[in-house]
BABA-359862 format. One record per residue (C-alpha): residue in three letters; x, z, y. Coordinates in steps of 0.02 Angstrom, whole numbers, plus 32768, in hexadecimal, padded with zeros to 4 digits. Example, Ala and Ser with C-alpha at 12.3 -4.5 7.8 and 13.67 -1.06 7.14 Angstrom:
BEGIN
ALA826781867F1F SER82AC81657FCB 
END
This chain:
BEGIN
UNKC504B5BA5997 UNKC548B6655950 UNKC54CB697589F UNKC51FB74158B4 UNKC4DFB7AE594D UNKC4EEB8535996 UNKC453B89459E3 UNKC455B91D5A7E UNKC3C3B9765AB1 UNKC396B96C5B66 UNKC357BA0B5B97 UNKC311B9FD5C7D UNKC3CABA215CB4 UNKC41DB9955C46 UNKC3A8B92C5C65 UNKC3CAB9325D10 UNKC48BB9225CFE UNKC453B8835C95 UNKC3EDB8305D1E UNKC47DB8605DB1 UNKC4EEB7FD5D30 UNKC484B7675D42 UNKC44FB76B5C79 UNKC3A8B77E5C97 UNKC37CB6E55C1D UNKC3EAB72E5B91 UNKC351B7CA5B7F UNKC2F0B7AA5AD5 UNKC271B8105A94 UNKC28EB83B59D8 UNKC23AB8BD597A UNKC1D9B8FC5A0C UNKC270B9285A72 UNKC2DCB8C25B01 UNKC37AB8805AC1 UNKC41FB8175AEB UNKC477B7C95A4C UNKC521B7AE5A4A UNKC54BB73559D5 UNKC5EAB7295958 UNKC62CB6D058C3 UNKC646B6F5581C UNKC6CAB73E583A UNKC6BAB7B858BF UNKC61DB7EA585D UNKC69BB81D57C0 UNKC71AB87B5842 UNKC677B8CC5887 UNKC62CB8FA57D8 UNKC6EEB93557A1 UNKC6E8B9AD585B UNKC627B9EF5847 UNKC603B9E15775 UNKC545BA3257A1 UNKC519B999580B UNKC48BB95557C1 UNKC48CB89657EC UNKC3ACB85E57E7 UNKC35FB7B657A9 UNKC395B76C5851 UNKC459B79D5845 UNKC44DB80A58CD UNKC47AB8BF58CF UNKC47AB96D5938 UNKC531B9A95956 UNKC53BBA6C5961 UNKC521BAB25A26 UNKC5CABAB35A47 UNKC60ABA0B5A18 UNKC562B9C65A4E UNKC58FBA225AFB UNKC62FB9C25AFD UNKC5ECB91E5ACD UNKC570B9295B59 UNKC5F5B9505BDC UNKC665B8AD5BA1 UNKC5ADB8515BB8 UNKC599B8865C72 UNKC629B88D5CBC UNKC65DB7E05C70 UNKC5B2B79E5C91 UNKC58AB74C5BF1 UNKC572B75C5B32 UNKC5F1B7095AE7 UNKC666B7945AE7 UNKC672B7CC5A29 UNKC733B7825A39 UNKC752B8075A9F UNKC6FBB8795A6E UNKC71BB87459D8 UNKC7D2B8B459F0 UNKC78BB94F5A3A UNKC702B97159BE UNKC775B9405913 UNKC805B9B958F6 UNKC84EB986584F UNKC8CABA295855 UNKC82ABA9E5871 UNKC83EBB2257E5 UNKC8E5BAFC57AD UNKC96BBB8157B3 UNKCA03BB4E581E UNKCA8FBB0457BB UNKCB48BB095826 UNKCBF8BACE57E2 UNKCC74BB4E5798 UNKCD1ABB1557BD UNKCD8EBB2B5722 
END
């Protein structure tokens, strides 16, 4: 069992890309709205809190990414067909050099 969870919003059209995946049983209802959870550990969860600092984790340890990593998540979900993909994912959604100004060598 995860640590931590993502949680993406099925709107009609993802859930339909969720069913023709075959994760039909992975759809949970929280907070009045369908769902899939993607679980990670502890550490993903720091990498994802270092990449997104306003994600707000809730009494549950799950959180909302922002559209467009939640967009990216959700295509790693479908087209691998399952929701253990944060180890992935997480390589895409993470960039630890985000921000930082180019450094290169000066040769003496």
């Amino acid at each position: 069992m995860a640590d931590f969870y993502v949680n993406i919003v099925l709107d009609d059209e993802r859930l339909k890309k969720v069913e023709a995946a075959g994760l039909a049983g992975e759809v949970k209802e929280v907070g009045g709205k369908k769902v899939i959870q993607v679980g990670m550990s502890k550490m993903d969860q720091k990498k994802l809190v270092k990449g997104f600092p306003d994600v707000a984790f809730d009494a549950s340890n799950a959180c909302e990414l922002p559209e467009q990593a939640a967009n990216t998540l959700f295509g790693f979900v479908v087209d691998l067909k399952t929701v253990d993909v944060m180890k992935f994912a997480i390589m895409k959604l993470y960039n630890p050099l985000a921000g930082k100004p180019l450094r290169s060598a000066t040769s003496a």
